[in-house]
C-alpha positions in Angstrom: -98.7 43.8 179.5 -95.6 46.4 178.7 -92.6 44.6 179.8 -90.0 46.3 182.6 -87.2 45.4 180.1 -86.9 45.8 176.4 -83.8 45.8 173.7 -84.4 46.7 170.5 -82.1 46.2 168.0 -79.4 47.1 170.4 -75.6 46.9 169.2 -72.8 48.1 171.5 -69.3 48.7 169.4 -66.6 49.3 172.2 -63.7 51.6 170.6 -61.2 50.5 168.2 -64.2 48.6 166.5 -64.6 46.1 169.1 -67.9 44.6 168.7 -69.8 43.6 172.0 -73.8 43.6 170.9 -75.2 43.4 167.9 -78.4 43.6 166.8 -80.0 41.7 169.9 -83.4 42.4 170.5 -85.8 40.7 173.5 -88.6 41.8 176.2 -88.9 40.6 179.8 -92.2 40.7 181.8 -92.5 41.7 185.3 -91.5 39.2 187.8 -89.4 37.2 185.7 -86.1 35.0 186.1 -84.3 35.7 182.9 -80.7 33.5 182.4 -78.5 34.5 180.0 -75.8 31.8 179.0 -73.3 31.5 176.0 -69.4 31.0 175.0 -67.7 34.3 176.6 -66.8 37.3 175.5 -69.9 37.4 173.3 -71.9 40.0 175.3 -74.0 38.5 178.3 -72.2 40.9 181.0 -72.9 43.8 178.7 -76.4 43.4 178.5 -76.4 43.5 182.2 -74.5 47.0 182.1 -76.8 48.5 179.5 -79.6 47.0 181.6 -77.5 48.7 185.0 -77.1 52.1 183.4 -73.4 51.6 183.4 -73.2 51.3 179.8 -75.0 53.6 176.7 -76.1 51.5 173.3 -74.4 52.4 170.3 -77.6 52.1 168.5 -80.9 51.0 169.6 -83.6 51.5 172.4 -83.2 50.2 175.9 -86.2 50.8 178.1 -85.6 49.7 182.0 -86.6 51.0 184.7 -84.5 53.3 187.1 -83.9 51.3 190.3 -81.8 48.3 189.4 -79.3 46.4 191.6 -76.5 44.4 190.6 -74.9 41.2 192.5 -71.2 40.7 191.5 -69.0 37.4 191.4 -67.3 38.5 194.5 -70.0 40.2 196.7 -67.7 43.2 196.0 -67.8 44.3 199.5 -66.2 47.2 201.2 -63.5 45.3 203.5 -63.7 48.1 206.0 -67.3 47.9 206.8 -69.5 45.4 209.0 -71.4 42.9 207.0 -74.3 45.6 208.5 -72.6 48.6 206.9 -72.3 46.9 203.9 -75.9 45.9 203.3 -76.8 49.5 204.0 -74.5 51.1 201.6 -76.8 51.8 198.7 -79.4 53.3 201.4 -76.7 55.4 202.8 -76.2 56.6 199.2 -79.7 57.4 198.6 -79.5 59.6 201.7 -82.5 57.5 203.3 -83.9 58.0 207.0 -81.2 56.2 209.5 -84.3 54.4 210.9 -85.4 53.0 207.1 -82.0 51.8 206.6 -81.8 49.9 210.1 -85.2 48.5 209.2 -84.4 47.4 205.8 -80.7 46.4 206.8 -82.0 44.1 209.4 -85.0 42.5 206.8 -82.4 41.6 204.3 -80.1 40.2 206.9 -82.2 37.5 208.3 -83.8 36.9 204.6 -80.0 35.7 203.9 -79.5 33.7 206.7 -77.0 36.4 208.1 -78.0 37.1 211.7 -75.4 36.9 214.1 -72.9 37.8 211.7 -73.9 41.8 211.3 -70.4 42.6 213.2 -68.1 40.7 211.3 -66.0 42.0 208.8 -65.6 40.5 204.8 -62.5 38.7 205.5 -64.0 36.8 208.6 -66.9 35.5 206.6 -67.1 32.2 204.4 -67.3 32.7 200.5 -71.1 31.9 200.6 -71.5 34.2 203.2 -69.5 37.5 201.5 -72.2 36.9 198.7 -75.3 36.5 200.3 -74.1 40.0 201.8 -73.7 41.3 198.0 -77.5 39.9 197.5 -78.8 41.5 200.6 -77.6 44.8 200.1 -78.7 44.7 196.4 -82.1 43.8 197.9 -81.9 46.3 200.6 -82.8 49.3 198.1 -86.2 47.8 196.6 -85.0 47.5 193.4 -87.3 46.8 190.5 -84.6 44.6 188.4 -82.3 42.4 190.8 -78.5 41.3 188.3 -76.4 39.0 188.9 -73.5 38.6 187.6 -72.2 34.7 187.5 -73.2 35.2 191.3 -72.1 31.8 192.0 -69.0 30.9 190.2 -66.3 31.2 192.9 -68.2 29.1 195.0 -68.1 24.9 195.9 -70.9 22.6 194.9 -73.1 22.5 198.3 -72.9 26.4 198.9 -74.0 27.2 195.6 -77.1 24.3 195.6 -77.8 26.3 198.7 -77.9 29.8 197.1 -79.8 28.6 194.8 -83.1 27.4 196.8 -82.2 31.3 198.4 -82.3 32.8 195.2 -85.6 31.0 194.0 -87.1 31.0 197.7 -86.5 35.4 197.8 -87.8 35.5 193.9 -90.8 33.9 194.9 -91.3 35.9 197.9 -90.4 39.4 196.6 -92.0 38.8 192.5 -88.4 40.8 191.5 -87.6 40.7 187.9 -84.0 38.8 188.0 -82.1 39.0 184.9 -78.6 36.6 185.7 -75.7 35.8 183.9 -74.5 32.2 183.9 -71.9 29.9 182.9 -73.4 26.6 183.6 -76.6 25.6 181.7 -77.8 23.0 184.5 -78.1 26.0 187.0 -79.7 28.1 183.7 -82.4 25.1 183.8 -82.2 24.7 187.2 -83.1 28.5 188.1 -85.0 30.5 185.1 -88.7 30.8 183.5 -86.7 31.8 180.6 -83.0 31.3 178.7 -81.5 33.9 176.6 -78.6 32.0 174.3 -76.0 34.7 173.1 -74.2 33.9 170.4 -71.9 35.9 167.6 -73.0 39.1 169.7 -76.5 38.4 169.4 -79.3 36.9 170.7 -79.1 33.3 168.7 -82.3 31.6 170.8 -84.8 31.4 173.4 -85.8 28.7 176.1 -88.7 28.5 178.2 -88.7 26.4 180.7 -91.9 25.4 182.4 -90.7 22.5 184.7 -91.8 22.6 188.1 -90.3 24.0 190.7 -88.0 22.9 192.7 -85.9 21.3 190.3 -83.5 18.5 190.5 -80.9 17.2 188.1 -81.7 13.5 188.6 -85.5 14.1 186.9 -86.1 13.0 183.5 -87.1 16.6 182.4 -84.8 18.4 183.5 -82.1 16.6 181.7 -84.0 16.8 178.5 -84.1 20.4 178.8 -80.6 20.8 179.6 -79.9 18.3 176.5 -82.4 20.5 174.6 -79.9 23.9 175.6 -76.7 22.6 175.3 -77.4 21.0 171.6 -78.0 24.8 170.6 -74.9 25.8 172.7 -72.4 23.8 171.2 -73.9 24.4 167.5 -71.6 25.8 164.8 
């Protein structure tokens, strides 16, 4: 099968000589969950911006597809539209039927848990709410690729547990390819089929991890596989 994502031998040199990528080559199937992880500053948000079209290779061949979404750390809303308004911006953009938009605005709405709340404005919703807004409007477009982008990092311990059984409950249901970038490696374990290590600007190694889901951290497995990652991780 031809994957949906490929790098090969992709290096990205950001000017004066500012190396971000180097050399980093992989493939991701259809309807994977891919988690990058690694120190920062070595490359995993640019990957997602080559992967997001905001961002051109210095050398190398990215093939992707066209329609690809991206969830930020902050939901990046637009603070003078409704939580509806939002989720409907990237239709609005496309210039879609009024009717498709409602449709697919109100779909995505109650797939996040966000009825009730269409009215409301960013500032009157709950951290965890402001981003399950970001993850329904990226959804709202169809996308073949869903990012994310450390989509959980501003928020507390039992909202982001929560977003995660979203995340993995909408994968499941939708068979999106979801390529995320991640700080922690329990929520790398916790989350992804596969985990991309970058290291020195390059892709230093690859974990599959075929534990059932859902996962918990107080299971035997899983902390032998996040033992397994973080002993790669923490290698000089």
């Amino acid at each position: 099968m031809d994957p949906i994502i490929s790098f090969k031998n992709i290096s990205k040199v950001f000017e004066p000589h500012e190396v971000a990528l180097s050399g980093v080559s992989f493939a991701i199937a259809k309807g994977e969950f891919i988690c990058l992880i690694g120190p920062s500053g070595e490359g995993k948000s640019t990957i997602l911006d080559l992967i997001a079209n905001l961002e051109t290779p210095s050398s190398g061949t990215v093939t992707k597809p066209q329609n690809v979404s991206m969830v930020f750390q902050a939901g990046a809303l637009l603070p003078w539209q409704t939580v509806f308004e939002n989720v409907g911006l990237g239709l609005r953009a496309k210039k879609v039927a009024p009717e498709h938009i409602r449709a697919a605005s109100e779909k995505y709405i109650a797939m996040m848990e966000l009825r009730g709340f269409e009215d409301k404005y960013p500032h009157e919703l709950s951290g965890g709410q402001r981003q399950r807004v970001g993850i329904a409007r990226a959804l709202a477009v169809d996308p073949d690729v869903l990012l994310l982008d450390e989509p959980f990092s501003a928020l507390d311990p039992r909202t982001t547990e929560e977003l995660h059984r979203d995340i993995v409950k909408i994968w499941e249901t939708t068979k999106k390819t979801i390529v995320m970038v991640s700080h922690s490696i329990e929520e790398a374990v916790a989350l992804a089929d596969r985990i991309l290590l970058i290291k020195n600007h390059t892709l230093d190694k690859t974990f599959s991890i075929s534990l059932p889901r859902p996962r918990r951290d107080n299971e035997i497995g899983f902390a032998h596989e996040v033992q397994e990652v973080r002993r790669e991780f923490f290698k000089e």
